[in-house]
Structure formats: C-alpha cells, structure tokens
N, C-alpha and C positions, 0 to 999 in steps of 0.2 A: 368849529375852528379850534387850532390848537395854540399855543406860546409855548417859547424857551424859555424858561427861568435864567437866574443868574446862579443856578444851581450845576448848570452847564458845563463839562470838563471839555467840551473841543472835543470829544473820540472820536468821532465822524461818526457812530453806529448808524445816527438817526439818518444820514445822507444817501446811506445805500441802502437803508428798507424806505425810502419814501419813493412810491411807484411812478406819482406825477413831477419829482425832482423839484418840490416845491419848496425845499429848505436849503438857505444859501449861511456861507462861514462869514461869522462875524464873532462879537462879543458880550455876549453870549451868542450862539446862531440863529437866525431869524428864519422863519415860515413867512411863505409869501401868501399871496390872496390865490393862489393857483392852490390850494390845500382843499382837499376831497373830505375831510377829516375823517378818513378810514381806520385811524386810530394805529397804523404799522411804526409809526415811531415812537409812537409811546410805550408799547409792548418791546419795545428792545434796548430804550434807552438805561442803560447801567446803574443812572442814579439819579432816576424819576424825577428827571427835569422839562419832561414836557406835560402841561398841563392844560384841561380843557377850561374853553373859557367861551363866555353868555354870547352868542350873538344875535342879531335879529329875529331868527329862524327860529331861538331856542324860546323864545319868550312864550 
C-alpha cells in the first residue's frame, strides 16, 4: 500500500497513471483502500511524494 506525503503539489500526475482510479484530490491527495499497489504512481510523481508504507501482508 502506498500514502501521499505532505510533500504533495496537487499536479494530478498521480490520478491518471493510477489504473484502478484509487486516488482521490484532497490535501495532500489521498489513496483509497481500492490501491493494487502496482507502484504506477510512484514512478511518475514529480516530487517523490508517494511513499510505501508496512501493511499487514508486508510483515
């Protein structure tokens, strides 16, 4: 699973490379529980404000 940081500038990049439309505009923008974590937003975001984070599965 992934988060938006507060490192966040609003670009939208992250909204049109995420395949399952799992990240909705807020402030900073949020990833919903719908996240594949395919890792397509991370790889495009501008200024490496998405970051993976431990969840159950990773333990």
């Amino acid at each position: 699973m992934y988060r938006i940081t507060e490192d966040c500038v609003a670009c939208g990049s992250c909204l049109s490379a995420c395949p399952v439309h799992a990240i909705k505009e807020g402030e900073p923008y949020i990833i919903s529980g719908k996240c594949t974590s395919c890792g397509d937003c991370v790889e495009i975001c501008p200024v490496e404000a998405i970051v993976k984070v431990q969840g159950p599965g990773d333990l």
